[in-house]
C-alpha positions in Angstrom: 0.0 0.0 0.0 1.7 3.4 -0.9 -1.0 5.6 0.4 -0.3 5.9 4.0 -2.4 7.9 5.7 -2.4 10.1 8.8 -4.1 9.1 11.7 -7.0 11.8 11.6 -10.4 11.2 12.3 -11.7 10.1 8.7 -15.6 8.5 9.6 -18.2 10.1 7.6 -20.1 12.8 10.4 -23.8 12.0 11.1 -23.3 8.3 9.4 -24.4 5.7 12.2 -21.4 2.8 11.5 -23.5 0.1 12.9 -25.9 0.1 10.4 -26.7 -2.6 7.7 -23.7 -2.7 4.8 -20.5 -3.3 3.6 -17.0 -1.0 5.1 -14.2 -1.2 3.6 -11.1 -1.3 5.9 -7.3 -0.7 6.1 -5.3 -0.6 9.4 -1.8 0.0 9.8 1.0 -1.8 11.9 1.4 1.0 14.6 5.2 1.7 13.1 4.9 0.6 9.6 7.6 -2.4 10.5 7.2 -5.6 7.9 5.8 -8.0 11.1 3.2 -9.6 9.7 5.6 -11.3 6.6 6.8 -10.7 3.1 5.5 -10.8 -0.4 7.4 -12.9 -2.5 7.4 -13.0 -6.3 3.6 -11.4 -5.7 2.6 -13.5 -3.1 1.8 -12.9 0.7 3.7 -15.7 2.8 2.7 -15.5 6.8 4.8 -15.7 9.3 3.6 -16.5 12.8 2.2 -13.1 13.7 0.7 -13.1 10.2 -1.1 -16.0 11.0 -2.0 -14.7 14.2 -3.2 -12.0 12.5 -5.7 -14.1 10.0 -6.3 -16.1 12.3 -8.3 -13.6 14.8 -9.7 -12.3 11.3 -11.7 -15.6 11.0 -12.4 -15.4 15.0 -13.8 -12.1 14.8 -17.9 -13.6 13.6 -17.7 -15.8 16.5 -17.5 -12.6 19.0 -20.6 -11.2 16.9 -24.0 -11.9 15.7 -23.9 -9.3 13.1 -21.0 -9.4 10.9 -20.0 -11.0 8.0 -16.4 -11.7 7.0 -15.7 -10.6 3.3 -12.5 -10.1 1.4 -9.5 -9.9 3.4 -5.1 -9.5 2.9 -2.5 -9.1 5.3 0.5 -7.6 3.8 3.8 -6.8 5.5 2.7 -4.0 7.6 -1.2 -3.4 7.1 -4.3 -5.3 6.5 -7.3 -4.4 4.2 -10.6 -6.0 4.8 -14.2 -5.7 3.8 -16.7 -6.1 6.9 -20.6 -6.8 6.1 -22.4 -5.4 9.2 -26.0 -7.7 9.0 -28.1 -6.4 12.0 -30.5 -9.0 13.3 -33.8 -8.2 15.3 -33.2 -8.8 19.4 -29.0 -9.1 18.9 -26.9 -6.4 20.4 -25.7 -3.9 17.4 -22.0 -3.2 17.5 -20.4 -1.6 14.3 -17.3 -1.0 12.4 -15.1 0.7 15.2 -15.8 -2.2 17.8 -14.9 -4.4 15.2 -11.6 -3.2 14.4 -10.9 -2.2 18.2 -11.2 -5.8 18.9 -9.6 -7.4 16.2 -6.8 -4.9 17.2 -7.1 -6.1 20.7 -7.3 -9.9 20.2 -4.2 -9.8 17.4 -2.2 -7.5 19.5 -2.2 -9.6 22.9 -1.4 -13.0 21.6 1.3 -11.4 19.1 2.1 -9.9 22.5 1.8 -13.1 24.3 4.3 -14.8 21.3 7.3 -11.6 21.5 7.1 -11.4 25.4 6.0 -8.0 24.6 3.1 -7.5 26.7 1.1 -3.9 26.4 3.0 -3.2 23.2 1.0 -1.5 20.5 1.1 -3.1 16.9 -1.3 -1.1 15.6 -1.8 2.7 14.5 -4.6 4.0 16.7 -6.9 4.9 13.4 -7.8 2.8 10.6 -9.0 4.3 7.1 -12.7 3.4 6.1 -15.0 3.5 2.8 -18.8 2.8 2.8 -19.1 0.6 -0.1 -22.5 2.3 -1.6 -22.1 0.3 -5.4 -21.9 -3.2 -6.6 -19.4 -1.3 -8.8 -17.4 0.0 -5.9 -17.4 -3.5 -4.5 -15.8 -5.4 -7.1 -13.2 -2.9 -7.5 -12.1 -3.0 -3.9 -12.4 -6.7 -3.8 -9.8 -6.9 -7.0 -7.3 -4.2 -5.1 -7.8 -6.4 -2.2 -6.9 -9.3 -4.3 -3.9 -8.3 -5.9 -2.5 -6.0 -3.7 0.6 -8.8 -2.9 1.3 -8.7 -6.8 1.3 -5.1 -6.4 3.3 -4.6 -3.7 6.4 -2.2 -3.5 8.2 -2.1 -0.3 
């Protein structure tokens, strides 16, 4: 990814992030250090806090009724992911920003847990967003997702 991007506020004003749809997401290791692996000849190989990392990813829909897990990459130093929030009648609605606040959490404690590290921050405090409004839009971040290893310039 060579659009790094400041840790500002960026969610929409007035725009309630635990409503029904699909969020496009990008968070940042905290210091942009290559912990999660390298991309080799296009491809993304893990190493064990990669795999920590994807591995929380898949954990995430057991922690909550109402989202979905969509495209997702780790690359060496950030991760980009779409997240379908699906509200269901009578279930607690949580939205985006707990999402990502405890995918944060879970991936940060046992990477943590695996450097003797314990309290560090991996991650930058913000992550960038997009409300995916178009089928359009949709298929055009899932391809960028996609080949974003074959892309990849470090």
């Amino acid at each position: 990814m060579q659009r790094y991007f400041k840790s500002t506020r960026n969610r929409l004003q007035g725009y309630d992030y635990k409503s029904d749809g699909l969020y496009y997401i990008t968070i940042l290791e905290k210091n942009g250090e290559h912990i999660f692996g390298k991309v080799i000849e296009g491809e993304m190989k893990l190493n064990e806090y990669g795999l920590i990392v994807q591995d929380c990813w898949y954990d995430l829909p057991n922690h909550y009724e109402n989202l979905i897990l969509d495209e997702f990459c780790i690359m060496p130093n950030h991760v980009h992911m779409i997240m379908i929030v699906k509200n269901i009648d009578g279930f607690k609605k949580h939205g985006i920003s707990e999402f990502v606040r405890a995918f944060k959490t879970f991936s940060s404690r046992k990477i943590n847990e695996a450097r003797n590290t314990p309290g560090k921050k991996n991650w930058k405090v913000d992550f960038w967003d997009e409300i995916i409004r178009t089928v359009e839009r949709y298929y055009e971040i899932k391809e960028y997702i996609r080949n974003n290893p074959k892309n990849w310039r470090a």
